[in-house]
C-alpha positions, 0 to 999 in steps of 0.5 A: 069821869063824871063828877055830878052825882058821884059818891067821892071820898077824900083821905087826909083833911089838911089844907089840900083835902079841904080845898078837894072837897069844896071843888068837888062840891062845885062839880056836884059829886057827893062827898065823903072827908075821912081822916085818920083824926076825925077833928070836927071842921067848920062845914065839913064832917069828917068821919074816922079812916077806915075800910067801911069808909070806902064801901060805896066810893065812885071816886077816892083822892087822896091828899099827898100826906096820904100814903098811897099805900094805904092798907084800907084802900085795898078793897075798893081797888080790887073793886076797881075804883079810881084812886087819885090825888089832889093834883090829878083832880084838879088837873081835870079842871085847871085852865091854862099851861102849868109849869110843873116843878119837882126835885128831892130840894129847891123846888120852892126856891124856884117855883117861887123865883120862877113866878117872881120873873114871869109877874116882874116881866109882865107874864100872867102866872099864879103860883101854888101846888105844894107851897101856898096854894094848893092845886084843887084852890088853883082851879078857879083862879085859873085863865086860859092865858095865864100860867100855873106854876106849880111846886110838885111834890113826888107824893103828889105827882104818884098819884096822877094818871092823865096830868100833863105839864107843859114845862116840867122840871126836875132840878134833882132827885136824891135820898127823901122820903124812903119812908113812904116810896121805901126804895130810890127807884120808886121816888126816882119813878114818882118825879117821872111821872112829871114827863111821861104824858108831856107831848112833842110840843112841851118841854123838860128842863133837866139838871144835866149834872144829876144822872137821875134827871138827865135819865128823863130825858128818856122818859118824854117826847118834848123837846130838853132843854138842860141846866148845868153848873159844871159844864156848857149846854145848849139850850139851857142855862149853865155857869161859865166861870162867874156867869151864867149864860142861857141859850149861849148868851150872857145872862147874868154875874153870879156875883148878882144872884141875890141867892148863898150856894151853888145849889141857888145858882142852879135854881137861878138857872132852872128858873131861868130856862122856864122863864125863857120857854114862857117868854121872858127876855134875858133883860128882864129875867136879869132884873127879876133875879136881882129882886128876889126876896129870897124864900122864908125858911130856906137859907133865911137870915134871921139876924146877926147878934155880937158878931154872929149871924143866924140863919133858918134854913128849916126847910131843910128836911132831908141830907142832901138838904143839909149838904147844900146848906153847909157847903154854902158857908165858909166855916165857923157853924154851929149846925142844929140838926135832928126832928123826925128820921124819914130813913135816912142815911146822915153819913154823907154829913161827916166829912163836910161837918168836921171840915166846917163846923164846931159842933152839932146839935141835935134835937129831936126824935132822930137824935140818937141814930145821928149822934151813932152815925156821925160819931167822931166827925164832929163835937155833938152835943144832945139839945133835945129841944130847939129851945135848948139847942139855940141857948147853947149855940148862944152861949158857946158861939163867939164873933164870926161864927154862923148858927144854921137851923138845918135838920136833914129831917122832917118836922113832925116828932115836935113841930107841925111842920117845917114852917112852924119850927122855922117860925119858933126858931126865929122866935127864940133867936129874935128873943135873944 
């Protein structure tokens, strides 16, 4: 739509609705910034959400913690305006390919390792989306011969109408967010929206092993490409014993994967597949891989103190998050877990808790409703704070124990958000 002249509202004024609102006022529409806490901002008013606050709008974009939903945008649909998100705007303007990647975890792991191989062998890509930069930010660093790689989240991806990538990835899609899409096959229906513009001449690269992604495949009229760390595929990337071959041949030990878990070894291989699509060699997407720095707050070592090692993996904001996290150590854990619930089912964490940890500790909001569902798999303790649960994880953990920052919830009861309770965390630790 034309953009020059037209009365646009943007919902939600963290970092992605601020760079909304500057390139709309590049296009020369009129801008209105609302927020459900109007906190006055340098050359940006912003008034209170409300219904009035739409009564004129040509245009709204939400920001993607702005529930699509939203009770006070029900009147300007039924008017027929447009709703969209910060991702479909700037899809109008991004030059250059994206390559999309979504999935309920490691998404930032590998947009960020993707990136890393793409820069390592000498192809133009810049990285952004859901981590670091957002995509609205992305529209006037873009080249018609550079990539954009682009972390997608289900929120952001809801949204769209005409958004196309041209590599798009679903490395999973398990239990998240049920508190915004209420159902799994909504959430499920979000990540597809990643496929179901893409032509004859994009392509989709698919976790093979989750029934969900593999059901995409349906969903596009690009060419699949799988990954697999159960069986062979072909094209795509798969573990074969202790390597990973891609298209059929050797790429790489996974001995060499600079990365802990089989979770890690299956974003190797997704990044993997997008760097072959774009042009990257075996050779060099090896080489890359082995100088991965790895991505803060995922799995992070913090340090290692008398013996025991401390690991941030904040980032870990769903079960299935946790799960991966815990399976990719031997034993001796002691777990913090808790934040804020996002509907969750912490259940599946009893089995593998009782097998591998000697305690858990919560903290948080969520405390309570995982204390009764995981009562008697494993010793737990009530921390409250994060502060407290690391002083108690100090005192009881002995030589050759490991202390895993993974809540299985988001951040929000106490934190801003997940970055800053995985900063406080290496505070307190590098305290110690």
């Amino acid at each position: 739509m034309k953009l020059e002249g037209a009365k646009v509202v943007v919902v939600g004024m963290a970092r992605s609705g601020v760079a909304v609102v500057e390139l709309l006022r590049e296009k020369g529409a009129t801008v209105r910034a609302v927020d459900q806490r109007p906190i006055p901002m340098d050359g940006i008013s912003i008034e209170q959400q409300s219904e009035a606050a739409f009564d004129d709008a040509d245009l709204i974009v939400l920001s993607p913690g702005v529930p699509a939903d939203l009770r006070e945008l029900d009147a300007a649909r039924q008017r027929g305006v447009k709703v969209i998100g910060d991702l479909e705007l700037a899809s109008w303007f991004l030059k250059g390919d994206v390559i999309g990647i979504t999935g309920a975890n490691g998404k930032t792991t590998t947009t960020a390792l993707t990136g890393h191989i793409l820069k390592e062998s000498g192809i133009a890509a810049q990285v952004g989306g859901n981590i670091g930069t957002p995509p609205a930010a992305m529209v006037n660093t873009s080249r018609v011969d550079q990539l954009n790689v682009m972390e997608l989240s289900s929120f952001q991806l809801q949204t769209t109408e005409t958004f196309r990538a041209h590599i798009g990835a679903a490395l999973n899609v398990t239990p998240d967010h049920l508190d915004r899409h209420y159902t799994m096959e909504n959430y499920a229906e979000a990540k597809a929206r990643l496929f179901v513009n893409q032509r004859v001449d994009d392509f989709a690269v698919l976790n093979d092993d989750d029934a969900i992604t593999r059901g995409y495949a349906n969903r596009t009229n690009s060419t699949v490409v799988f990954f697999s760390s159960t069986h062979a595929v072909n094209p795509g990337a798969f573990l074969a014993g202790s390597r990973i071959l891609l298209n059929g041949e050797p790429l790489m030990d996974a001995a060499e994967v600079p990365l802990r878990g089989v979770h890690n070894l299956e974003n190797t291989m997704a990044a993997a597949a997008i760097a072959k699509l774009a042009g990257a060699t075996h050779a060099q997407i090896r080489a890359a891989v082995m100088t991965f720095p790895g991505v803060e707050h995922r799995l992070e070592f913090v340090r290692e103190r008398n013996g025991v090692a401390w690991y941030n993996d904040s980032k870990a904001t769903n079960v299935d998050a946790a799960l991966k996290a815990i399976a990719a150590f031997a034993g001796g854990l002691w777990v913090i877990l808790g934040g804020k619930d996002k509907n969750s089912d912490y259940t599946p964490l009893a089995a593998p808790l009782k097998e591998k940890a000697h305690a858990a500790l919560l903290i948080g909001a969520a405390a309570e409703k995982i204390r009764a569902q995981l009562s008697g798999a494993v010793r737990m303790i009530a921390c409250g704070t994060l502060e407290a649960a690391v002083h108690e994880a100090r005192t009881h953990a002995v030589s050759g124990d490991t202390v895993l920052l993974s809540p299985a919830c988001a951040s929000f009861d106490q934190f801003e958000n997940y970055e800053h309770r995985g900063r406080e965390f290496k505070r307190l630790v590098g305290e110690l």
